[in-house]
C-alpha positions in Angstrom: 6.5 -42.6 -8.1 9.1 -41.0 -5.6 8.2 -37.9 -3.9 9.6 -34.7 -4.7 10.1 -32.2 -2.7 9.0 -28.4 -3.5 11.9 -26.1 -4.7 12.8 -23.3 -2.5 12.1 -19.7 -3.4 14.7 -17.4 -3.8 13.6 -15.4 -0.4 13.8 -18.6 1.4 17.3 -19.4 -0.3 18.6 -15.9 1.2 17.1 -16.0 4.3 18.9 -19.3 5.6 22.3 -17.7 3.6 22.0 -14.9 5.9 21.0 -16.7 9.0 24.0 -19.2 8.2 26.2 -15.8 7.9 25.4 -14.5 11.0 25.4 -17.7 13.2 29.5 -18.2 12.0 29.8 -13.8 12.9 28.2 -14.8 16.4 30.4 -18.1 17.4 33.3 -15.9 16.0 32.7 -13.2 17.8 32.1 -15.1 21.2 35.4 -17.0 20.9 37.2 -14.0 20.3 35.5 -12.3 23.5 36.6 -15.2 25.4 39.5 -15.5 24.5 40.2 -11.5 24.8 38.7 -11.5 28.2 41.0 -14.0 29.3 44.3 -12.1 27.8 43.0 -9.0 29.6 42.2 -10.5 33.3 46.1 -12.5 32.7 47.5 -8.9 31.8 45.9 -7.3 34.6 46.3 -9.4 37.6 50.4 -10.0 36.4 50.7 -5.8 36.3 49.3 -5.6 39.4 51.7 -5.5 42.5 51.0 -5.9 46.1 50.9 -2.2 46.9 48.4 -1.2 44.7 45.9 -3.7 45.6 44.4 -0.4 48.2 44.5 2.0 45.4 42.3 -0.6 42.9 39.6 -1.2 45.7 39.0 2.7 45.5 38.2 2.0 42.1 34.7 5.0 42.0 31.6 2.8 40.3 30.8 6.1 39.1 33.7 7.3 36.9 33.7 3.3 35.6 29.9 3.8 34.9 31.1 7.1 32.5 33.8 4.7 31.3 31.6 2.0 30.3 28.8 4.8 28.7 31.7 6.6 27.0 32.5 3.1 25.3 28.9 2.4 24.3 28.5 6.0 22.5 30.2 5.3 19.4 28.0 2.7 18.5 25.0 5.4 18.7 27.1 8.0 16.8 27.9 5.7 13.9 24.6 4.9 13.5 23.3 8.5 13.3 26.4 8.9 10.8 24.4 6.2 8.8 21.3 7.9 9.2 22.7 11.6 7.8 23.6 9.6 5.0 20.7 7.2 3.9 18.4 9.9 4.3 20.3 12.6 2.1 21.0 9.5 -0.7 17.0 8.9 -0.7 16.6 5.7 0.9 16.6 6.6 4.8 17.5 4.2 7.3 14.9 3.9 10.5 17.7 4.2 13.6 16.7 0.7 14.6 18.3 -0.6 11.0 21.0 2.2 11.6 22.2 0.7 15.2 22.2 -3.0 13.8 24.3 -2.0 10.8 26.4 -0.4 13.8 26.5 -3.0 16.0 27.9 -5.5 12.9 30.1 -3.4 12.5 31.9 -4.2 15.4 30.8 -7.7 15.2 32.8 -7.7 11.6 35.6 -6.1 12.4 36.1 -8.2 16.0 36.8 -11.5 13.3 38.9 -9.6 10.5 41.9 -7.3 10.9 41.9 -3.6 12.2 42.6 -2.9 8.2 39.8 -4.0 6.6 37.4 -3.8 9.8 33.9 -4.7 9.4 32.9 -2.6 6.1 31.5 -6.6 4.4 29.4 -7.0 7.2 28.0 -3.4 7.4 27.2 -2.8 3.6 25.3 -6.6 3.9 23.3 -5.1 7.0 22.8 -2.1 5.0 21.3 -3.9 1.7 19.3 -5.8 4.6 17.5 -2.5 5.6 16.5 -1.4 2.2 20.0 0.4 0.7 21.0 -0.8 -2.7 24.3 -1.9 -3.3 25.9 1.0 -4.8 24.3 2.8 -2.1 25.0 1.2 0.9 28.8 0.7 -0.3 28.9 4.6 -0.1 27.6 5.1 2.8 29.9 2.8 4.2 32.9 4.9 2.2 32.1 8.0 3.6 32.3 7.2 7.3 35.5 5.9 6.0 36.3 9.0 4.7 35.0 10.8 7.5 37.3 8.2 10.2 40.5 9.0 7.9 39.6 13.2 7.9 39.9 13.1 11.6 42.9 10.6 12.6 45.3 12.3 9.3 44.4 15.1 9.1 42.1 17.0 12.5 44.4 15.3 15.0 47.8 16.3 13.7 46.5 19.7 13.8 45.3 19.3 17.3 49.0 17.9 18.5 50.7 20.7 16.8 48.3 23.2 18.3 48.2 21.7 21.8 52.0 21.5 21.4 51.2 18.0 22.7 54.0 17.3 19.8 57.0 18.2 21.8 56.6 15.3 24.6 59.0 12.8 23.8 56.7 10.1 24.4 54.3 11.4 21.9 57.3 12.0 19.2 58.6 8.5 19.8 55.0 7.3 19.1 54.3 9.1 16.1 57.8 7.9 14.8 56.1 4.5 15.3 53.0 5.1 13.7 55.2 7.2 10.5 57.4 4.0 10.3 54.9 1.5 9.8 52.7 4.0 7.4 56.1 4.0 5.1 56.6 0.5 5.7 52.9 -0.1 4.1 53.7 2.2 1.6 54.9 -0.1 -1.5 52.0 -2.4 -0.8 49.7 0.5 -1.2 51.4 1.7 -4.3 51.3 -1.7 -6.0 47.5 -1.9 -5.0 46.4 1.7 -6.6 49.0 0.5 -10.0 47.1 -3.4 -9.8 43.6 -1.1 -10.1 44.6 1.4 -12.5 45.5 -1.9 -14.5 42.7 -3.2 -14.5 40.7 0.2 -15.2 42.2 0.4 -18.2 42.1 -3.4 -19.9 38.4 -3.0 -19.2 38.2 0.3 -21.1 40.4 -1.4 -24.3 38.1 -4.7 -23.7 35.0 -1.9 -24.3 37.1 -0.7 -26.8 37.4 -3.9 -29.4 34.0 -5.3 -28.4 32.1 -5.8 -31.7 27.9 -5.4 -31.8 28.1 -9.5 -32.3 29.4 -9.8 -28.6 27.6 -12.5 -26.3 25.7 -10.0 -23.8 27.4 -9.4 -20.4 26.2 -11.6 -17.9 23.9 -11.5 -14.6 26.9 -10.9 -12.7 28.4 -8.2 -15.0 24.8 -6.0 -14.9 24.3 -6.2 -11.6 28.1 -4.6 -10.7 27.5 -1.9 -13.9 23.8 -1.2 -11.9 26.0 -1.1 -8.5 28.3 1.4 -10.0 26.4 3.2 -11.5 24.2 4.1 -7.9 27.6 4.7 -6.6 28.7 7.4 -8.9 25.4 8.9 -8.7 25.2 9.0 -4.8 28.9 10.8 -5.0 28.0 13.4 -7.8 24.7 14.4 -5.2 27.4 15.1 -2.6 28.9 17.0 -4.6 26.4 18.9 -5.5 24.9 19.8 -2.2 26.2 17.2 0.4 29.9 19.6 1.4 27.6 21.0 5.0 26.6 17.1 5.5 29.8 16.1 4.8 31.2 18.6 7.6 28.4 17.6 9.9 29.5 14.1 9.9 32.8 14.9 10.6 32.0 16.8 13.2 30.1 13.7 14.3 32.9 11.6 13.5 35.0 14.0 15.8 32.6 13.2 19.0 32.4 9.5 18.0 36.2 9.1 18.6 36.7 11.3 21.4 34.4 9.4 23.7 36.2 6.1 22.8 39.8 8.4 23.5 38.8 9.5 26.5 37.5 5.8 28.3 41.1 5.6 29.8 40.8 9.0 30.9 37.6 8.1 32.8 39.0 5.0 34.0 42.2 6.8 35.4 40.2 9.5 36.9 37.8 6.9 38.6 41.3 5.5 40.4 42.0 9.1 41.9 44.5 9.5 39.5 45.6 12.7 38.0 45.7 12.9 34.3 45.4 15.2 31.3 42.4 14.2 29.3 43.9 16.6 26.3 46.8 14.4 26.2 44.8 11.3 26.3 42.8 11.9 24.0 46.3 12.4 21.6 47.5 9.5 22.7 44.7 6.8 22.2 44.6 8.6 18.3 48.0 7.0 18.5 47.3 3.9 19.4 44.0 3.2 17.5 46.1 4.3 14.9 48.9 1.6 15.2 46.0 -1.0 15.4 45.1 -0.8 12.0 48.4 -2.4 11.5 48.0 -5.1 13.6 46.9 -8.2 11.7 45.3 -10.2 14.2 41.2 -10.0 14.0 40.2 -7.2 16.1 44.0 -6.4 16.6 43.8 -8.9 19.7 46.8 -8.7 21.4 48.6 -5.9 19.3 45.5 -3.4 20.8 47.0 -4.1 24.7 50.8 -4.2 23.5 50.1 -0.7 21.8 48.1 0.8 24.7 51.4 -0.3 27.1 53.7 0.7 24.6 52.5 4.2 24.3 50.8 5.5 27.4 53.0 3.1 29.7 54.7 6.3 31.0 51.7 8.0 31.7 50.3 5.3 34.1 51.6 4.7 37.5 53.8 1.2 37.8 52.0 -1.5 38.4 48.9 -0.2 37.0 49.4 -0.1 33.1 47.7 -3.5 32.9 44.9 -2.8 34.3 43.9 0.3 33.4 44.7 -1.4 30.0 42.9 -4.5 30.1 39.5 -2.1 31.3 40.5 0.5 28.3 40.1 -2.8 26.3 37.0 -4.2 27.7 35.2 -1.2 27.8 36.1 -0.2 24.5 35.6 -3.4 22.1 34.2 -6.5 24.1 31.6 -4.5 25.9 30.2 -3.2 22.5 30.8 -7.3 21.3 28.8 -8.5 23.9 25.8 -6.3 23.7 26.2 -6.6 20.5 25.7 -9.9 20.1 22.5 -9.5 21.8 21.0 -6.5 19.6 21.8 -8.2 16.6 19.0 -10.2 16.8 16.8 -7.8 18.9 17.5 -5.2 15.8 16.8 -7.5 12.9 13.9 -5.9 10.6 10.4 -7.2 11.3 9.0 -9.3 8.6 5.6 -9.3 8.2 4.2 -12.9 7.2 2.1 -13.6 4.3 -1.3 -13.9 3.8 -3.0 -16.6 2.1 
């Protein structure tokens, strides 16, 4: 008789579907980090002229040192953002799981466009540390929530308060970013009307279901079990999650101005005078034209925005640069260690005993 080979368990089945997950996020992720590296060092050396060659070798480690650590400290910042959740929705999340879920993050979103960003990849690394679906999929929409808070509606405030408003360059920008948000606009409309749809033939398919129905399937009850954690993890913050919610905002707030202010840091460490205020305004204007960009990890679109809107703000012949360090310091920095922590991160598993 032929030999037959034992059947896998299910826990073996999962683990090789996740290692097989991250091995394609890793190769991804390293070809997109060459191949942005690349762009940035061609961007750079073309911007540069031969009379500015004196002022780049002044460069000051130190200020690029705070521009490297003000890139990194997002990455920390989401993942206490994670934490503040998964502890208030009963499951908490150890900061090791927290800064992995992080980390993937950044990994996801390097290999998918600026619009959807890495929320697949972060609710998977979520489930991975002990969240339930429903769970970890809220978490994940409230720091989505939080993100959207600050960039539509704390920074607009800021710019009209700051009267950072009135600068042409700013207006012109803003134009820019209103544009595109009205040209998105129908596609959003037509998404909300496709769900509402679909909402409400499931509600008349609930409706005319007779008691002789065929049972819903495993797929079926595991999405009603998935919304039902959801709704229940949003009716708690309603209850008494409004001061969390705040908190994380704040958080949020401190999360974004680090990664605003690496140009600042940069420009400062070339002996170059420069409002960090206005910086700060201005990267909220470019991050938020990269969600438009369809390229993964808006590659390309990123730099082009960057020129685009603080070009007059940067002495000639040093917008690349400064750009193509805003851009390393900022995404491929946080790709490369991240690629490394991954692994480092990953949840210990303790074997069995026989």
């Amino acid at each position: 008789m032929p030999e037959t080979k034992p059947a896998l368990s299910a826990s073996t089945v999962t683990k090789a579907g996740r290692t097989t997950f991250f091995a394609t996020l890793a190769r991804w992720g390293v070809a997109v980090i060459l191949v942005g590296v690349l762009v940035n060092l061609a961007m750079a050396f073309r911007s540069l002229r031969s009379d500015t060659f004196d002022l780049v070798a002044t460069l000051a480690p130190g200020w690029l040192l705070v521009a490297a650590l003000l890139g990194l400290l997002p990455v920390l910042f989401h993942a206490v953002r994670i934490r503040l959740w998964s502890g208030f929705l009963g499951a908490p999340t150890n900061l090791r799981g927290a800064l992995r879920a992080s980390f993937g993050t950044e990994l996801g979103a390097a290999v998918s466009p600026k619009a959807i960003g890495g929320a697949p990849v972060k609710i998977a690394l979520l489930i991975e540390s002990g969240q339930n679906a429903g769970t970890a999929a809220s978490i994940t929409l409230l720091n989505n929530l939080e993100d959207a808070v600050l960039f539509s509606l704390l920074m607009p405030i800021a710019a009209f308060l700051t009267r950072s408003w009135q600068i042409p360059q700013v207006q012109t920008a803003i134009s820019g970013v209103a544009a595109k948000l009205s040209g998105s606009l129908p596609w959003l409309v037509g998404v909300v009307a496709l769900v509402v749809v679909l909402v409400l033939l499931r509600r008349r398919t609930k409706r005319t279901a007779t008691p002789g129905d065929h049972p819903r399937g495993r797929l079926a009850t595991a999405l009603s079990g998935i919304r039902a954690d959801f709704l229940s993890a949003w009716a708690l913050i309603g209850q008494r999650g409004k001061l969390r919610f705040a908190l994380a905002v704040s958080l949020t707030s401190v999360q974004w101005a680090c990664r605003w202010s690496v140009a600042t840091a940069v420009m400062l460490g070339l002996g170059i005078a420069v409002d960090p205020v206005l910086f700060v305004l201005l990267q909220w204007v470019v991050f938020t034209m990269m969600v438009f960009v369809p390229t993964p990890g808006a590659a390309l679109g990123a730099e082009a925005s960057f020129a685009a809107v603080l070009g007059a703000f940067i002495p000639a012949g040093l917008v690349g640069l400064v750009g193509a360090a805003w851009r390393f310091l900022t995404f491929y920095l946080v790709l490369v260690i991240g690629l490394g922590a991954l692994p480092l991160l990953a949840p210990r598993r303790t074997s069995a005993t026989s």
